[in-house]
N, C-alpha and C positions, 0 to 999 in steps of 0.2 A: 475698436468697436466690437470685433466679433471676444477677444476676452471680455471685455462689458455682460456681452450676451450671456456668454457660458456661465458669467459668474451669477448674473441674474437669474440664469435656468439652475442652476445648484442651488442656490437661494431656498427658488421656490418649491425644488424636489425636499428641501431639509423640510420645510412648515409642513407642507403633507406627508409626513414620514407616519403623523399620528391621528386617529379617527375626533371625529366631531367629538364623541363622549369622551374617549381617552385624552383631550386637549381638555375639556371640562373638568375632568378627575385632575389633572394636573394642575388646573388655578386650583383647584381650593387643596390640593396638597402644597401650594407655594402659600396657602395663607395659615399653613400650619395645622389643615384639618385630618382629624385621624379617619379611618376606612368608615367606622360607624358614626360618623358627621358626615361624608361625603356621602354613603348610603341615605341618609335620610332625606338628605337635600335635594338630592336626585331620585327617589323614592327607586330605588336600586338595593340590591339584597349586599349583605357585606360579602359576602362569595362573589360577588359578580365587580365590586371593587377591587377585592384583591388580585381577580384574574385582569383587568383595567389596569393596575399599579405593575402587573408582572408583566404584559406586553408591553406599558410603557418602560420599564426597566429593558427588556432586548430590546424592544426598537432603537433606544435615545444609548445601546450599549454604555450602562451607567448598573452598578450596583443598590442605588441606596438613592434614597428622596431627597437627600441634597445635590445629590450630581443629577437626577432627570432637572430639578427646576435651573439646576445651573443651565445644565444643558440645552434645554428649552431656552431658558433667556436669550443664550448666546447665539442661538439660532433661529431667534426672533419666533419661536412659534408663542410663546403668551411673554407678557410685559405685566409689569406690577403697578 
């Protein structure tokens, strides 16, 4: 039981590792959208995307926008 727990509280420290908006920036960079499509759809400047895409790159310790949505999936914070 108490591994159960830990592994559940791990879990849920992984989903919060990234903000409301930078969990948003990341669906629509898993649906293939560039900084100036996210920018628009969230009426957000592209400078303010890319600094969203750079802390989700340290947070999720991933280089490049295939390893964050990986990473994300694998740790359950967005689903496709």
């Amino acid at each position: 039981v108490l591994d159960r727990l830990a592994q559940l509280s791990r879990q849920a420290s992984d989903t919060e590792i990234l903000s409301g908006r930078e969990v948003e920036v990341l669906q629509f960079m898993a649906k293939g959208a560039a900084n100036k499509e996210i920018a628009a759809a969230l009426s957000l400047s592209e400078s303010t995307v890319k600094t969203h895409v750079a802390n989700i790159f340290g947070k999720l310790e991933v280089n490049d926008r295939t390893g964050a949505v990986t990473t994300a999936m694998q740790k359950g914070i967005i689903k496709l």
